[in-house]
FITI-837958 format. One line per field, with one value per residue (C-alpha): residue in one letter; chain; x, y, z. Coordinates in nm, 3 decimals. Layout:
<kolmars>
residu: c(a;...)
chaine: c(A;...)
X: c(X;...)
Y: c(Y;...)
Z: c(Z;...)
</kolmars>
This chain:
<kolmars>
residu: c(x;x;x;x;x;x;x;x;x;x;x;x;x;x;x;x;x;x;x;x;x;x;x;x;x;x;x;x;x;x;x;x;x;x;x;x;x;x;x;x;x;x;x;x;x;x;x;x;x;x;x;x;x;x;x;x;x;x;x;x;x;x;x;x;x;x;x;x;x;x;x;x;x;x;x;x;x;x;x;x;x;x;x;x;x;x;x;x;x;x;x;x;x;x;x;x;x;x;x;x;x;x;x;x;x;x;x;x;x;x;x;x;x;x;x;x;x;x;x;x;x;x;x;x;x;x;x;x;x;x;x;x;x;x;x;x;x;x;x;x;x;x;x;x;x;x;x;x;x;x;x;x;x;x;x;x;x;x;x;x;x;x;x;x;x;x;x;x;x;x;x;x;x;x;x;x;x;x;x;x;x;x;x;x;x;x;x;x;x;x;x;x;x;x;x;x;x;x;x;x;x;x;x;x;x;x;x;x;x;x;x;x;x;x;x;x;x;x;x;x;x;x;x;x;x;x;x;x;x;x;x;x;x;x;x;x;x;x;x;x;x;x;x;x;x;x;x;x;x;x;x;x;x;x;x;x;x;x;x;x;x;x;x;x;x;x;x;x;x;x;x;x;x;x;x;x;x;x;x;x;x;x;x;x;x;x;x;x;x;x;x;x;x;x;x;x;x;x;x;x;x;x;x;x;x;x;x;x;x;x;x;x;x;x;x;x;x;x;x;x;x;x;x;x;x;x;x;x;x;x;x;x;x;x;x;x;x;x;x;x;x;x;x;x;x;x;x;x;x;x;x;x;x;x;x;x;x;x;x;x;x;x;x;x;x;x;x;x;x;x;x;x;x;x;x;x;x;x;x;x;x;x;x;x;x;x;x;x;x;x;x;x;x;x;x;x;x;x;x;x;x;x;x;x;x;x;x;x;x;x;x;x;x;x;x;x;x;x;x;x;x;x;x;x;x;x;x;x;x;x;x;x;x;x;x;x;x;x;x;x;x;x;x;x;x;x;x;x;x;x;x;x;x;x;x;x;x;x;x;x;x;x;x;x;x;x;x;x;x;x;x;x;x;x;x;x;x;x;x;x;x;x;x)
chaine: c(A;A;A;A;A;A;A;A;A;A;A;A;A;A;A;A;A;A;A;A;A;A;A;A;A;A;A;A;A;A;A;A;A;A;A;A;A;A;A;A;A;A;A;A;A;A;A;A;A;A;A;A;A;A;A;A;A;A;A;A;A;A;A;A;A;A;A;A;A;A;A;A;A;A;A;A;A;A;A;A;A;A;A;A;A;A;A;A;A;A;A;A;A;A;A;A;A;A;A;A;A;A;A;A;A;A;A;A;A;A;A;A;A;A;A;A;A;A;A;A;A;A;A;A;A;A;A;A;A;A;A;A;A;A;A;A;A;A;A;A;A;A;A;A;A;A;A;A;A;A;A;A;A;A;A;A;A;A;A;A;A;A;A;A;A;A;A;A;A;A;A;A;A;A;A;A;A;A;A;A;A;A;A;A;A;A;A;A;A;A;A;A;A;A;A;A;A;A;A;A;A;A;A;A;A;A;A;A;A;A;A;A;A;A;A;A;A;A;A;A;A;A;A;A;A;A;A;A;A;A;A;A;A;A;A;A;A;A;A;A;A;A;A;A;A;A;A;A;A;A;A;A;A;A;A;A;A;A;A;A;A;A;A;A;A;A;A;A;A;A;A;A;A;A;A;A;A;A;A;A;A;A;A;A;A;A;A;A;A;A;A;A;A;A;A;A;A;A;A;A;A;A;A;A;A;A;A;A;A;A;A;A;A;A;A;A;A;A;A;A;A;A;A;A;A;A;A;A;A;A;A;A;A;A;A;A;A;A;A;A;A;A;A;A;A;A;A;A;A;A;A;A;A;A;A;A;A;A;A;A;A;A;A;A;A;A;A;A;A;A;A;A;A;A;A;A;A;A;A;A;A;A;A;A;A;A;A;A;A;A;A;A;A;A;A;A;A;A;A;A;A;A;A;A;A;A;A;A;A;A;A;A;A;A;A;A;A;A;A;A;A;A;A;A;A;A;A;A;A;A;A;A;A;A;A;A;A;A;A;A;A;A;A;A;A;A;A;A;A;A;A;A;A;A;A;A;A;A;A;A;A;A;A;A;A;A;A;A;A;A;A;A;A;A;A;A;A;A;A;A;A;A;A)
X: c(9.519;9.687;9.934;9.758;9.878;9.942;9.731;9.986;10.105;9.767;9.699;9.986;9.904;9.548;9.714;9.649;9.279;9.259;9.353;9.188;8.878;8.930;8.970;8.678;8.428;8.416;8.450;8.110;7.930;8.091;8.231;7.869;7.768;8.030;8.084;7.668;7.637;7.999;8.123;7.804;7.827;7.548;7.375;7.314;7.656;7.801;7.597;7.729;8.085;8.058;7.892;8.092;8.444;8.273;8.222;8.559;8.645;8.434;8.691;8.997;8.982;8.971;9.269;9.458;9.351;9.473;9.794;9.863;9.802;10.095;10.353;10.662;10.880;11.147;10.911;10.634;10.350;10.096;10.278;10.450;10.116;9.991;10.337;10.259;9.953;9.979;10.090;9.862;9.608;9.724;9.831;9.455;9.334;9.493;9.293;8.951;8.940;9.142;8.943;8.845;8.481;8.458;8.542;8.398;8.215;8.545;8.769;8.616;8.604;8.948;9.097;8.791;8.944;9.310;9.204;9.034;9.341;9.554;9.315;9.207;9.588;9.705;9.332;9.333;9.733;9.623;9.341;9.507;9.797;9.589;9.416;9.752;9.875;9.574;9.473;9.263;8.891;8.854;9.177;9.048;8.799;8.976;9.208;8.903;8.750;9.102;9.097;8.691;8.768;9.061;8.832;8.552;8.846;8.931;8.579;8.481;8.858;8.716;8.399;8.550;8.766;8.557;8.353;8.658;8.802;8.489;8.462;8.759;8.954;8.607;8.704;8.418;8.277;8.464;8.748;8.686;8.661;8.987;9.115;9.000;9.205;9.517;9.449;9.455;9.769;9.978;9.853;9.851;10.284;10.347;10.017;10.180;10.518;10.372;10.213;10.512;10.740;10.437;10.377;10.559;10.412;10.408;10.552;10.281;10.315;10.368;10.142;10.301;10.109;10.058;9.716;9.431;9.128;8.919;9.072;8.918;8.565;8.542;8.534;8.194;8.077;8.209;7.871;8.031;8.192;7.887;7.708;7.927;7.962;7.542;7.518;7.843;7.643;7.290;7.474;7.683;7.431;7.206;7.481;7.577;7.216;7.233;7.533;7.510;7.146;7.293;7.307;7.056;6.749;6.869;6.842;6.569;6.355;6.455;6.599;6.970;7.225;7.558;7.717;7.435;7.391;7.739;7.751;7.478;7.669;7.985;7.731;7.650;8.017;8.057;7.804;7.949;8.303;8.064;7.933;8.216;8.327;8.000;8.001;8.308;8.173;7.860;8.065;8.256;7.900;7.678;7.942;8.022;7.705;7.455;7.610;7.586;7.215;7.105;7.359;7.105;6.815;6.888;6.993;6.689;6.507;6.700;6.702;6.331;6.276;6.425;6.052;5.888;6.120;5.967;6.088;6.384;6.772;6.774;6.561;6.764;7.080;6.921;6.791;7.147;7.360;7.088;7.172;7.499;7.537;7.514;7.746;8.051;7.915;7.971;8.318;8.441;8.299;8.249;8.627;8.674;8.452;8.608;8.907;8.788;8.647;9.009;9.138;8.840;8.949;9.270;9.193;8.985;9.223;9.574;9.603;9.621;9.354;9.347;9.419;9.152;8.891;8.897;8.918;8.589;8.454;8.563;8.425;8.096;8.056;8.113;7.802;7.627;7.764;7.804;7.418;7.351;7.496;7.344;7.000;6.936;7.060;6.893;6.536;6.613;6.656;6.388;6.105;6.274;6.452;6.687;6.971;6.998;6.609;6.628;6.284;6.150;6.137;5.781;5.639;5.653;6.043;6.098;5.866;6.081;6.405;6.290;6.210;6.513;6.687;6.523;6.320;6.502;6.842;6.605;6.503;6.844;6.910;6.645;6.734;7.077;6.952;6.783;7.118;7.296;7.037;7.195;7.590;7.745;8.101;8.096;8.395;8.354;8.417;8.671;8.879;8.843;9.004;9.270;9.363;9.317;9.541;9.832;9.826;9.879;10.143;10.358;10.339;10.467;10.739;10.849;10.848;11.047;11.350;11.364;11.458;11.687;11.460;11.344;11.061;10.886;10.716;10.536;10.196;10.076;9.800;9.431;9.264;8.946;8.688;8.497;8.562;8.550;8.127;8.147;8.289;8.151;7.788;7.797;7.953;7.713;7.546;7.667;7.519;7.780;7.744;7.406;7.367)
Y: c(10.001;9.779;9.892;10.020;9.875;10.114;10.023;9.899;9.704;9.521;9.505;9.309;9.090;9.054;8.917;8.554;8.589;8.701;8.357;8.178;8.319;8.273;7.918;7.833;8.007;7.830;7.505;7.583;7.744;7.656;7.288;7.115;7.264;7.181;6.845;6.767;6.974;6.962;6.621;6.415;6.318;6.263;6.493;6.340;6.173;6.550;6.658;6.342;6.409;6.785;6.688;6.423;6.638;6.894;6.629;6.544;6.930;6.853;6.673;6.766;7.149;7.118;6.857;7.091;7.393;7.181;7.117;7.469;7.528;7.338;7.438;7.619;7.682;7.972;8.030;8.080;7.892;7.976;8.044;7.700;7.546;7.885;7.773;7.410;7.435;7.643;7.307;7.097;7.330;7.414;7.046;6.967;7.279;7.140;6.812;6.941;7.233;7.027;6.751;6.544;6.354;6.017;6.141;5.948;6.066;5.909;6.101;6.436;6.341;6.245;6.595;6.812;6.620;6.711;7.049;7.077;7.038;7.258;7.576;7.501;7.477;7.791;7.957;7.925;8.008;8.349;8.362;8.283;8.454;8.776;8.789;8.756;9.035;9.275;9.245;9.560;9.521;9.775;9.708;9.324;9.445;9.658;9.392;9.136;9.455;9.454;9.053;9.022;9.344;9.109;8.812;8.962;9.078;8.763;8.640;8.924;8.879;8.505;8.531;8.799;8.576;8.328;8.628;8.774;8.469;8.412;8.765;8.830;8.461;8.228;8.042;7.721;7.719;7.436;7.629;7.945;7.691;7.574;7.938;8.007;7.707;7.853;8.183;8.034;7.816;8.121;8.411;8.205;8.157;8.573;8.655;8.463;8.585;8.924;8.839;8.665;8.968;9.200;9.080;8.949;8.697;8.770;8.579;8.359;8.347;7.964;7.840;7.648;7.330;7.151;7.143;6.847;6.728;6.973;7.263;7.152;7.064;7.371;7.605;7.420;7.579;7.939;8.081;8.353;8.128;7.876;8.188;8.263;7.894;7.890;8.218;8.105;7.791;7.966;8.296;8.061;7.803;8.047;8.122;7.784;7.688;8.033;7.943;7.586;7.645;8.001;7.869;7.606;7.888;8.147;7.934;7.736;7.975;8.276;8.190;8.308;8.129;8.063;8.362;8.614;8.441;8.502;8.856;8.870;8.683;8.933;9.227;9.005;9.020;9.445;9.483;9.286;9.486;9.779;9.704;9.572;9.885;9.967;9.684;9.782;10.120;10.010;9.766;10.065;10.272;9.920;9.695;9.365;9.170;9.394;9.506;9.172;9.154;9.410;9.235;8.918;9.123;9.283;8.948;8.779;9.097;9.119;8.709;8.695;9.027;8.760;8.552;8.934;9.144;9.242;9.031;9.190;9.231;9.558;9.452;9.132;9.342;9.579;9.254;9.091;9.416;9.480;9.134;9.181;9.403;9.225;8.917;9.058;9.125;8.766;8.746;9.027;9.083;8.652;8.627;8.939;8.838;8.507;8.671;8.890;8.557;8.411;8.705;8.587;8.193;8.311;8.488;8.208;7.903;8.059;7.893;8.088;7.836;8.057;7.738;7.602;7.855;7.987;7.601;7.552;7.845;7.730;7.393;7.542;7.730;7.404;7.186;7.452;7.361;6.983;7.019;7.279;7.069;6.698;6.840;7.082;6.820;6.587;6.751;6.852;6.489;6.365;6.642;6.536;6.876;6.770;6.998;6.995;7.107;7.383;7.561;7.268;7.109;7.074;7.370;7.157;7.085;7.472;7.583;7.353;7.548;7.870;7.788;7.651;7.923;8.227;8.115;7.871;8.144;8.421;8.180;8.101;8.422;8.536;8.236;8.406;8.727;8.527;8.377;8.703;8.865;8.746;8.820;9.042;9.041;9.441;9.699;9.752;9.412;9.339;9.649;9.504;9.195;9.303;9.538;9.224;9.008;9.284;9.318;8.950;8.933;9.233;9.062;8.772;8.900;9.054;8.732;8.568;8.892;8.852;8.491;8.586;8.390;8.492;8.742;8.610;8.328;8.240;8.275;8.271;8.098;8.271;8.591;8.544;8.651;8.754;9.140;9.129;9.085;9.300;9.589;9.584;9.541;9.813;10.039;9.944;10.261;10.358;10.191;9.939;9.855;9.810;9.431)
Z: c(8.539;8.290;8.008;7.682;7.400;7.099;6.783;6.526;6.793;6.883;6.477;6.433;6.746;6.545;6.227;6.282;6.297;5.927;5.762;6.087;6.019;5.664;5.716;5.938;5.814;5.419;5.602;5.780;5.480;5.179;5.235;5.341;5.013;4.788;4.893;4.876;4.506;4.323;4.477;4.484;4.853;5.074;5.259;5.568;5.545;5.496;5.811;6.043;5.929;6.017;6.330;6.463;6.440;6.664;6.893;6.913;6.950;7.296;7.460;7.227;7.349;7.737;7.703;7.488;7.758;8.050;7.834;7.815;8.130;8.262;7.975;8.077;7.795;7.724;7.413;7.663;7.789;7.482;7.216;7.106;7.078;6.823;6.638;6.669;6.503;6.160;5.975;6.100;5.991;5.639;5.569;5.578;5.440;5.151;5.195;5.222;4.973;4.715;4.746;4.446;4.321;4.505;4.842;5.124;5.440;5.660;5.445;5.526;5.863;5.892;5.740;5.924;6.250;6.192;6.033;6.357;6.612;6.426;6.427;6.797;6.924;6.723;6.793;7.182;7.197;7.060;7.255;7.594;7.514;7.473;7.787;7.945;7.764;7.853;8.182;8.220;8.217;7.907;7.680;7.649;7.504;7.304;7.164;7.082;6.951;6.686;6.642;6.553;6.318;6.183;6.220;6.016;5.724;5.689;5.596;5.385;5.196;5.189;5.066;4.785;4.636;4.432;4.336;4.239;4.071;3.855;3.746;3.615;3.552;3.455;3.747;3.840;4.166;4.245;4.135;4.354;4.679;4.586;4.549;4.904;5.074;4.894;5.007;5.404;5.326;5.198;5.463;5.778;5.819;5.786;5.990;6.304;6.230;6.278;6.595;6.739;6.701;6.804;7.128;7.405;7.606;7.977;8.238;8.444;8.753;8.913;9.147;9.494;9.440;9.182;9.000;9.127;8.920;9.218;9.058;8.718;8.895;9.058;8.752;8.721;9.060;8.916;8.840;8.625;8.403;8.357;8.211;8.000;7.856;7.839;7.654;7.410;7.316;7.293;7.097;6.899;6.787;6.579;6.372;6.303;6.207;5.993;5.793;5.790;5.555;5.466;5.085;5.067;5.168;4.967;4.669;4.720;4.885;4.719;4.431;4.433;4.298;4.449;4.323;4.458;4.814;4.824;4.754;5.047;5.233;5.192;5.311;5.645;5.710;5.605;5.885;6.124;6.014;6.104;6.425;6.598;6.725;6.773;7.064;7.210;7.251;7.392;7.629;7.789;7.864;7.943;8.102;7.867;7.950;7.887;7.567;7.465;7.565;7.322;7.091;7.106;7.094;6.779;6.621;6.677;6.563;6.266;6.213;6.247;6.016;5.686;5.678;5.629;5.447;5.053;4.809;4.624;4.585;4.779;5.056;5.059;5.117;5.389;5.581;5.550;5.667;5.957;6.089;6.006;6.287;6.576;6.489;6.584;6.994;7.085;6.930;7.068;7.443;7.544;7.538;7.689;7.976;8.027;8.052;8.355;8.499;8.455;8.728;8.927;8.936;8.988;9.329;9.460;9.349;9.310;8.956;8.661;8.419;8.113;7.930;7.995;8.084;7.712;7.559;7.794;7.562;7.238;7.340;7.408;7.098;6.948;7.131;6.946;6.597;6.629;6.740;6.451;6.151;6.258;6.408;6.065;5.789;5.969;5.986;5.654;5.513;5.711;5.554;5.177;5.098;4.827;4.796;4.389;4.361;4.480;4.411;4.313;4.663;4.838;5.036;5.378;5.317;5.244;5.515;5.746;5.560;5.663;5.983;6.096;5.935;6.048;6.375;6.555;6.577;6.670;7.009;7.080;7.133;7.345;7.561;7.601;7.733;7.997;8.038;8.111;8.329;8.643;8.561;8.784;8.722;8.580;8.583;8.965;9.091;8.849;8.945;9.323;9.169;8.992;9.333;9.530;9.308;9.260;9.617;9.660;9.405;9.578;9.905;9.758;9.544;9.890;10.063;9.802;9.784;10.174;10.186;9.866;9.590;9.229;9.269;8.965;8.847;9.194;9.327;9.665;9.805;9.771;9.933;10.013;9.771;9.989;9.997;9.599;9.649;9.931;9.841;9.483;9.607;9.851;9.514;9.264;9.170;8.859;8.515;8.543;8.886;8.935;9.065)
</kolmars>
């Protein structure tokens, strides 16, 4: 059993994912928007730009996790890069949300790139750094269960603010996007301050040989983690495709402006404040995986439920805190999965690859929104929805709206449950890990005081995983052992 963490402790930790959240999610909903209405650019040229820089996050993310991977600083081997990247990211924060009429597509592309690296190197710091720090099968998913409740803050405090701004300073919308990029540049340097004097980082134990390209190839062959990368790309596309259109259906389809599909928008996010406990509950009764199953099942019911809910502001408002709901699951119990499946490459290799295990998940996630932004901007163009109409658009260019909107997420996420059905790395096995790999780790902190070496910082060479299967399939009786 790993050490519990006491809550202020593990809030503080969380800070960071307030103004990280806070930061991503108006550059997926907001910016698109704003640059196509307020700054006259293209459409399609706004889609390719937002596309292409998740395309880049392909490649940029497993580099930075293999990066990580082999740092070995006094600092730690996470935390410099969550330092390194704060001003990267708030240098082009400023760029994008300040950004003036006459912008071109390369521009945007340029500052979404660098904006990019910086939230991906302090991002998967944090996120490494935690699964280090909690390496008990139920506190990780107790500490995601703190950062998505931090995570979803951030976006509600987000989405507030140019309500806020409007209401009671007469601030533009232009105005109130500009107010939200100052709001990330001036919480992000205290929020990782907190977490840095929070939470120690752990010491990582060194491996005797040095880490070959095989090592990378074989995480491919790890069937736990390719689930996990499937459902992330599946769970995390629908989203993508929700929020990327979030502003152009409610206004063109059901006539909201800005200002309302915001407010709806803002009761999304209270019900995914809601639920995330809710999942983290469920996790510890389920197992992980098949929490997250009826996570996806009541997303696409809930997704699906927007083409036949009444017409209406209250029915509007039920719809959007019913889907709400679900949208923390993902967040919270993917990374605390991978994290298990870390333990698990760490028996079978002897390297510790939390680098680049969790950047193979953030890359996933973003397949799913490169795809998201080019494929539905692209359709889009192609059936003549024009983005200033609004209501005035044809029927087949709004029928094509709503059905990327409200259908195509509500597949994705049945797909996922498909996904999951065959994951078996529950509590069970992963307690047969964690006795496997402390009893590896004692014998060779032993061998190391007996020929009168440091007894940290070294790993041995791999048990077998064998008895891992073995003695977890001949356990699996209870609900979260059942193969």
């Amino acid at each position: 059993m790993g050490q519990r963490h006491s809550s202020w402790r593990v809030a503080a930790f969380s800070a960071p994912c307030l103004p990280l959240a806070a930061m991503m999610l108006p550059v997926t909903i907001y910016l698109p928007n704003y640059y196509a209405r307020d700054l006259g650019v293209g459409l399609a040229a706004v889609g390719w730009a937002f596309g292409l820089v998740r395309i880049f996050d392909l490649w940029f993310d497993p580099l930075l996790g293999l990066a990580m991977d082999r740092t070995r600083t006094r600092l730690g081997r996470f935390r410099p890069w969550f330092l390194a990247g704060a001003p990267l990211a708030m240098l082009a924060i400023y760029m994008l949300f300040m950004a003036q009429p006459g912008v071109s597509a390369g521009y945007i592309l340029l500052w979404l790139v660098l904006g990019f690296m910086g939230q991906s190197m302090a991002q998967l710091g944090h996120m490494a750094w935690a699964a280090q720090a909690a390496p008990d099968y139920s506190e990780r998913s107790r500490i995601y269960g703190w950062w998505q409740a931090f995570t979803v803050g951030g976006m509600l405090l987000i989405l507030a603010l140019p309500v806020i701004l409007k209401q009671f300073a007469g601030a533009s919308d232009a105005q109130g996007v500009q107010g939200m990029g100052w709001f990330v540049i001036l919480t992000l340097p205290p929020a990782m301050l907190l977490a840095l004097v929070a939470m120690p980082e752990p010491a990582i134990r060194r491996a005797p040989r040095p880490m070959r390209l095989g090592n990378f190839l074989q995480l491919f062959r790890q069937p736990s983690a390719l689930r996990l990368l499937a459902a992330d790309i599946l769970l995390g596309t629908g989203p993508a495709l929700a929020g990327t259109l979030f502003f152009f259906y409610f206004d063109a389809v059901h006539g909201y402006p800005r200002g309302q599909a915001a407010q709806l928008l803002l009761v999304y996010f209270v019900g995914a404040l809601v639920g995330a406990p809710l999942w983290t509950r469920l996790a510890g009764k389920l197992g992980k995986h098949r929490a997250l199953m009826v996570a996806a099942g009541a997303y696409a019911l809930a997704q699906l439920s927007v083409l036949v809910a009444p017409e209406g502001l209250g029915f509007s408002i039920l719809v959007m805190f019913l889907a709400g709901l679900p949208f923390s699951a993902g967040s919270i119990l993917l990374k605390a999965m991978m994290a298990d499946v870390g333990d698990e490459v760490r028996l079978k290799t002897g390297h510790d690859q939390s680098g680049l295990l969790f950047s193979l998940l953030t890359g996933s996630i973003k397949i799913g929104s490169a795809s998201a932004v080019i494929l539905s901007t692209s359709i889009l163009a192609n059936a003549g929805f024009d983005a200033k109409a609004g209501a005035a658009n044809s029927e087949s260019a709004l029928l094509t709206l709503s059905l990327i909107f409200a259908v195509a997420p509500a597949v994705l996420a049945l797909g996922a449950i498909l996904v999951l059905r065959g994951y078996r790395l529950d509590a069970l096995s992963h307690a047969e890990l964690r006795r496997q790999l402390d009893e590896r780790d004692r014998l060779d902190d032993l061998a190391l005081v007996m020929v009168g070496g440091s007894a940290t910082y070294s790993e041995g060479p791999a048990l077998s995983p064998e008895p891992v299967a073995a003695r977890a399939g001949a356990s699996t009786k209870g609900p979260e052992g059942k193969a």
